[in-house]
C-alpha positions in Angstrom: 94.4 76.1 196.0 92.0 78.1 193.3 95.1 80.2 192.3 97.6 77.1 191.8 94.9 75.4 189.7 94.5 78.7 187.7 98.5 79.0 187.8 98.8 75.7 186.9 96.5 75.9 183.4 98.0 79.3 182.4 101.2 77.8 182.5 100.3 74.7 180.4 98.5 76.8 178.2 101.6 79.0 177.2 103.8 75.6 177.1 101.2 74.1 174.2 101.8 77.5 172.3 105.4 76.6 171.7 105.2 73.5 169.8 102.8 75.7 167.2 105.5 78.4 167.5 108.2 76.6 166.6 106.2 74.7 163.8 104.9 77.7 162.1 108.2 79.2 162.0 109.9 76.0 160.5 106.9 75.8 158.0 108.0 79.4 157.0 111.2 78.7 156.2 110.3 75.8 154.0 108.1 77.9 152.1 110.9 80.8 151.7 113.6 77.9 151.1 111.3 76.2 148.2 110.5 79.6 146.7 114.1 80.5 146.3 114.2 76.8 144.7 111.7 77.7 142.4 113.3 80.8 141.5 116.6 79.3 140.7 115.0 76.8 138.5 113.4 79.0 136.6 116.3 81.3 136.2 118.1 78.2 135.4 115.7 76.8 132.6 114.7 80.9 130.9 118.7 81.5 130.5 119.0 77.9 128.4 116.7 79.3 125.7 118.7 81.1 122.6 116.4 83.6 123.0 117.4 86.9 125.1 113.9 88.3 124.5 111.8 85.5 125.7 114.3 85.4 128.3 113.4 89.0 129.5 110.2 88.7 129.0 110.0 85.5 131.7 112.2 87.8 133.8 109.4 90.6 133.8 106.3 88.2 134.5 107.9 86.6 137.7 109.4 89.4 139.1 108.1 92.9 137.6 109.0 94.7 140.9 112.6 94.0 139.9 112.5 94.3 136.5 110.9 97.7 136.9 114.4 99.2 138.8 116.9 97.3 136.9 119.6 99.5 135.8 120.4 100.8 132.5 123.4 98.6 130.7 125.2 98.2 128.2 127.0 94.7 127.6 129.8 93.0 125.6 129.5 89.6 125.5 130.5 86.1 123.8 130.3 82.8 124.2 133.0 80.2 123.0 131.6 77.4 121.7 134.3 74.4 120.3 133.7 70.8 119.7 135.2 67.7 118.2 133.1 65.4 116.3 133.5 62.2 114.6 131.5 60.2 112.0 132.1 56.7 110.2 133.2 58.8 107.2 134.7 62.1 108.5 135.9 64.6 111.9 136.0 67.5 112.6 137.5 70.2 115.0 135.8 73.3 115.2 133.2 75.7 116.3 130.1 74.9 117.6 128.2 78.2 118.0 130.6 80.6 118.8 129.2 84.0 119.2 130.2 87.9 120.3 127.8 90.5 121.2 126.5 93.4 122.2 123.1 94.3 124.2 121.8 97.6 125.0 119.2 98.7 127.5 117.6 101.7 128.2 114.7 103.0 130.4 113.5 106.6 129.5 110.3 106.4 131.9 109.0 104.3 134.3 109.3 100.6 132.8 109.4 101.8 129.7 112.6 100.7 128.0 114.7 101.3 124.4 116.8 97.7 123.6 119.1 97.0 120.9 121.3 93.9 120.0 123.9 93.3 117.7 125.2 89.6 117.7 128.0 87.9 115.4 128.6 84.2 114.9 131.4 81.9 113.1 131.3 79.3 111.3 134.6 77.7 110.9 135.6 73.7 109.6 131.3 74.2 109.2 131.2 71.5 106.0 130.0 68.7 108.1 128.1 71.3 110.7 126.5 72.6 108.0 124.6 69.3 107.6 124.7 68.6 111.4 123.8 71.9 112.8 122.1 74.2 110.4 120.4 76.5 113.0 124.2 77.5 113.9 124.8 78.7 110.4 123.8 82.0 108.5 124.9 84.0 105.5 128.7 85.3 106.1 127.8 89.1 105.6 130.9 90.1 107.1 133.3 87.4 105.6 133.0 83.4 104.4 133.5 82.7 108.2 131.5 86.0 110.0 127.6 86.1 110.1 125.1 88.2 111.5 122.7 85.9 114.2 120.8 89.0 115.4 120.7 93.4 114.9 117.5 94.3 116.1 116.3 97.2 118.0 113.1 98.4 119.5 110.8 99.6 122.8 109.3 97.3 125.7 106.4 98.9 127.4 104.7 97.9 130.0 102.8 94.6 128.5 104.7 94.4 125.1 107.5 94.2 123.0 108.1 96.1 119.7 111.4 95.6 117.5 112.7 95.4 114.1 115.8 93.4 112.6 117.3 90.1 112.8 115.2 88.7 115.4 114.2 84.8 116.8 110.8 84.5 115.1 107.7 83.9 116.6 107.6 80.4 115.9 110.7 79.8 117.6 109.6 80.8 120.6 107.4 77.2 121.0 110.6 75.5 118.8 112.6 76.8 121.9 111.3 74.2 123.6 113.3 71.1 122.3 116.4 73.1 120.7 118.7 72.6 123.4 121.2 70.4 122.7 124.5 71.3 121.6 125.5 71.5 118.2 122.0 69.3 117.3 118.7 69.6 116.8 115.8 71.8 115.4 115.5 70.0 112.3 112.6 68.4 112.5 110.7 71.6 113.9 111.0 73.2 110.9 113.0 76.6 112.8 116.2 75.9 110.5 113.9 75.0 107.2 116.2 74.6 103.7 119.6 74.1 105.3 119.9 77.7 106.8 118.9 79.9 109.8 115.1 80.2 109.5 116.1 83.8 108.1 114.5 84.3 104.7 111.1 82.3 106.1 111.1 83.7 109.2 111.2 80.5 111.5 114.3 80.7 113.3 116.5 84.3 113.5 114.3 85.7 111.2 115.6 88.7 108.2 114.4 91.9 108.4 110.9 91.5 110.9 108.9 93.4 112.4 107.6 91.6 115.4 105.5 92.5 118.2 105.4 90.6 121.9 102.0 90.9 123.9 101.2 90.0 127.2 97.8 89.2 128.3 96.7 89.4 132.2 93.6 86.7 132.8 93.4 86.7 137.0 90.2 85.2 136.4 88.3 81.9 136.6 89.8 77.9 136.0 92.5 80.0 134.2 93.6 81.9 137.1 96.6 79.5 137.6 97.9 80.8 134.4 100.5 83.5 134.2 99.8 86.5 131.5 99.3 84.6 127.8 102.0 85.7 125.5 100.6 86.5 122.5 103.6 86.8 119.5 102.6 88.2 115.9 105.7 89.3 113.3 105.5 90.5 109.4 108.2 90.2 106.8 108.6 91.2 103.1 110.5 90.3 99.9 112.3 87.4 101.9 115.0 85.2 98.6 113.5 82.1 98.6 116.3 80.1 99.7 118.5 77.8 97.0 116.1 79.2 94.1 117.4 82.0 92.1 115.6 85.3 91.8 112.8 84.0 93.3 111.5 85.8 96.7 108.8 85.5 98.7 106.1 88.3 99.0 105.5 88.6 102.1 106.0 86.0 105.0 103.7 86.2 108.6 103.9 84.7 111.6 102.2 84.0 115.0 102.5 82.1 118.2 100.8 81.6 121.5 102.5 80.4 124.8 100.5 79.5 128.1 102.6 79.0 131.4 100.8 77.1 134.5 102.3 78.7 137.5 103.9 75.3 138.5 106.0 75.3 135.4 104.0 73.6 132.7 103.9 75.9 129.4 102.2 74.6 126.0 102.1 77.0 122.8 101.2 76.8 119.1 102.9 78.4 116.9 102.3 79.4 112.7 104.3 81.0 110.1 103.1 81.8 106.4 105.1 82.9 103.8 103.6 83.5 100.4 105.3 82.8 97.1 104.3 84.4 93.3 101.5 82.7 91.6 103.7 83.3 88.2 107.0 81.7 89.8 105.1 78.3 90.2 106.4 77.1 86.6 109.7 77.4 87.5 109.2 76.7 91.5 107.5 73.0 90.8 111.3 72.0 89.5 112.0 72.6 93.0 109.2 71.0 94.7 107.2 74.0 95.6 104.0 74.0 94.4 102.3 76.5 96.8 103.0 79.1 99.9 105.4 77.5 102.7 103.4 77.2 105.4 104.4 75.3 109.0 103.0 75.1 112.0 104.1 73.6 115.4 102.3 72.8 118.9 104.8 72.0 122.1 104.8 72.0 125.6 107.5 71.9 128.1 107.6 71.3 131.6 110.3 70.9 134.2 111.3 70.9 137.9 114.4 70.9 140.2 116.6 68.3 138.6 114.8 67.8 135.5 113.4 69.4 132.2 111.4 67.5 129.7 109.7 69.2 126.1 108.3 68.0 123.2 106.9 69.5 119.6 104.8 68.4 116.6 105.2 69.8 113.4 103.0 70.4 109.8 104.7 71.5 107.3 104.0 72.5 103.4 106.8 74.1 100.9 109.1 74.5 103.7 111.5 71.4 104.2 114.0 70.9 101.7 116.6 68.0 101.3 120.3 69.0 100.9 120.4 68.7 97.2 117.9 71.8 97.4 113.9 70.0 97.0 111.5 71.2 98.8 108.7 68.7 99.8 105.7 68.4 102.6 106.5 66.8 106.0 105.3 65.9 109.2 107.7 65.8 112.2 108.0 65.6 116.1 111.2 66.5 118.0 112.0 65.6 121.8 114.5 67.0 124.5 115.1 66.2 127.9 117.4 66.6 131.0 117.8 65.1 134.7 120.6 66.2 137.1 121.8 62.9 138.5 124.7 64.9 140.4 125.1 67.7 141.4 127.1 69.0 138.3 126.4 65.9 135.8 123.4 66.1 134.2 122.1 63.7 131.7 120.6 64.7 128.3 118.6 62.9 125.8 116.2 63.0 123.1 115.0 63.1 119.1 114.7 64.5 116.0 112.0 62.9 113.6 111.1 64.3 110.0 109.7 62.5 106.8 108.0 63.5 104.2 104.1 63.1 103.7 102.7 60.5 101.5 102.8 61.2 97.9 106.1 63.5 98.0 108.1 61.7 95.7 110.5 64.6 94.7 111.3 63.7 98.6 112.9 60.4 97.3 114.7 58.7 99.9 114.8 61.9 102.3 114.7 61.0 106.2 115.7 62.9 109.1 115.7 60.7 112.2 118.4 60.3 115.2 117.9 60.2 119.2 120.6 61.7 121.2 122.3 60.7 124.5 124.9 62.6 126.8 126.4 64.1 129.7 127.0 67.6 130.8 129.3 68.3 134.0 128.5 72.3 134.3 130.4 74.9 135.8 127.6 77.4 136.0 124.3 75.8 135.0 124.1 75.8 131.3 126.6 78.7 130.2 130.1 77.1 131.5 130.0 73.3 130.6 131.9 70.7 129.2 129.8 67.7 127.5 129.8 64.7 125.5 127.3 63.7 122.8 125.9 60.4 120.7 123.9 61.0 118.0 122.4 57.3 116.9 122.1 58.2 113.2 119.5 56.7 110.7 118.9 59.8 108.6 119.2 60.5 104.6 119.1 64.0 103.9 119.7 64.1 100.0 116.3 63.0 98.0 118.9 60.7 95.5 120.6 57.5 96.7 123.3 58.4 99.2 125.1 56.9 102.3 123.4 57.6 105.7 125.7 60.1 107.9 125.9 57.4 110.3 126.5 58.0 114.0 128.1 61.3 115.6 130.5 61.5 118.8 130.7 64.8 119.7 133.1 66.5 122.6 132.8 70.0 123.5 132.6 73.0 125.5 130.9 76.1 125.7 132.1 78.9 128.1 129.8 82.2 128.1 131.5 85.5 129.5 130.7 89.2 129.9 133.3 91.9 129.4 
């Protein structure tokens, strides 16, 4: 009887074990299933930003295991980029960011690594994308309808970047946040300052920097949750002030700093200072400058499965000019979301706000302000996609009397490649 009792509770005992079993094992799978989730996501959200360097350096921080044996590669790409558009006044078929490539990468040690780009947009039927979509513009180097968006080169080591050329700035790297949607947007940042690409002032692809990257480990205390700070500094020098002849700036610096919650949530600040001549002020003030152009910018961004929502604030001094070339001081805040209400259809919203500070009177009528709202259907996240744009329009740009743009309906489709 002694051993049947015994039998008896061994037997139970080994039964209760299974449930636990069978439960730890599904809880497992739930945790591998929602870190490949999370990966995805992220992967999904780094390769929407413009900027391949932010990109790699979100690629090293989550997985520097893998980054450390990537192979060596050099790439050809492009992306095609086309859109119609259609105001009260005008339309347009043309291109919307079109771009061709090349990226080089090179590890000559142990994570160390040698990287160069050399990047080419077009700007075709670009009269009303000019005023639309300055940040997809730049000086036609090559022809009236070639430009040079980036031709940098430089070394990553272990924690940092080093490069010099036609880079995105520092203070695009928190402007990143918002500038996603197509063919819109950035305006009220200050990245795409004056009607051009941020080159000459070094906010958006900027000319001719030298720019550092710095990561920062902290595995300690209430910031432990925190991956490494990226700390961002760059230097420029004898930048044309844009629309003002034979008038440069002397030099032009510039600094960010981005902090990313390990759940997703990143907030930066971001600063750029370019200085101007004291003994070009007499001719400057006819333009509206009467000191250095100085802008600075806090955002944060946060995002999840289906969704992505960002927002930035902006300060701005000698920076922002209206599109008959006068520069004034502003104040502006820009928005940009997303939410994936099918499995393929995502929809996209947000705004661009900008006005000029009180007592800016060369600023006359000036006002950027317009909210998006679209759909996406995407082939392959955010590189293959067809979409479809409103852009409810109150703005005037010029600082004299002139008819609002009005609204925008915008059609497109961008298809990125690799040869």
């Amino acid at each position: 009887m002694k051993q049947f009792v015994l039998s008896v509770i061994f037997l139970l005992s080994v039964l209760s074990t299974i449930p636990s079993a069978y439960a730890a094992e599904e809880n497992s799978s739930e945790n591998i299933q929602e870190a490949i989730t999370q990966e995805i996501t992220r992967e999904r959200e780094q390769q929407a930003s413009e900027d391949p360097l932010s990109q790699r350096q979100s690629d090293k921080t989550d997985n520097p295991a893998l980054h450390e044996i990537k192979p060596n590669k050099f790439d050809i790409y492009g992306s095609l980029r086309l859109r119609y558009r259609e105001t009260t006044s005008d339309s347009i078929v043309g291109d919307g960011g079109t771009r061709v490539g090349a990226d080089s990468e090179y590890q000559f040690i142990p994570n160390y690594w040698l990287l160069g780009r050399l990047e080419a947009g077009f700007k075709l039927f670009d009269n009303l994308d000019q005023v639309l979509d300055p940040g997809g513009q730049g000086e036609g180097i090559f022809s009236n309808d070639v430009f040079l968006r980036l031709a940098y080169v430089g070394v990553e080591l272990p924690k940092a970047f080093l490069t010099y050329g036609k880079s995105w700035s520092t203070y695009y790297q928190v402007a990143s946040f918002t500038d996603r949607f197509q063919g819109t947007g950035g305006g009220a940042s200050g990245a795409f300052n004056a009607d051009t690409d941020g080159g000459a002032t070094g906010t958006g692809r900027a000319d001719q920097v030298w720019q550092s990257r710095i990561q920062i480990e902290h595995p300690w205390g209430p910031i432990s949750q925190f991956k490494p700070f990226s700390i961002n500094i760059q230097y420029q020098t004898g930048e044309k002030i844009p629309h003002v002849q034979e008038s440069h700036y002397k030099y032009s610096f510039g600094a960010s700093a981005i902090a990313e919650r390990k759940g997703n949530l990143t907030t930066g600040i971001a600063f750029n200072y370019a200085a101007v001549d004291t003994d070009d002020l007499t001719h400057l003030r006819l333009k509206g400058i009467d000191g250095d152009a100085v802008a600075l910018l806090l955002g944060a961004q946060w995002f999840g499965e289906r969704w992505y929502a960002a927002t930035v604030l902006s300060w701005l001094d000698n920076h922002m000019a209206t599109t008959n070339a006068i520069y004034f001081d502003a104040w502006g805040s820009e928005g940009y979301g997303h939410y994936r209400i099918f499995e393929k259809i995502w929809l996209v919203g947000g705004w661009n706000y900008l006005t000029p500070r009180s007592g800016e009177k060369q600023a006359g009528e000036y006002l950027l302000q317009y909210a998006v709202l679209g759909l996406r259907y995407t082939f392959k996240d955010f590189q293959r996609m067809i979409y479809a744009n409103i852009r409810f329009d109150k703005s005037h740009l010029s600082s004299i009397g002139d008819q609002p743009i009005g609204n925008t309906y915008t059609i497109g489709v961008r298809w990125d490649f690799d040869w």
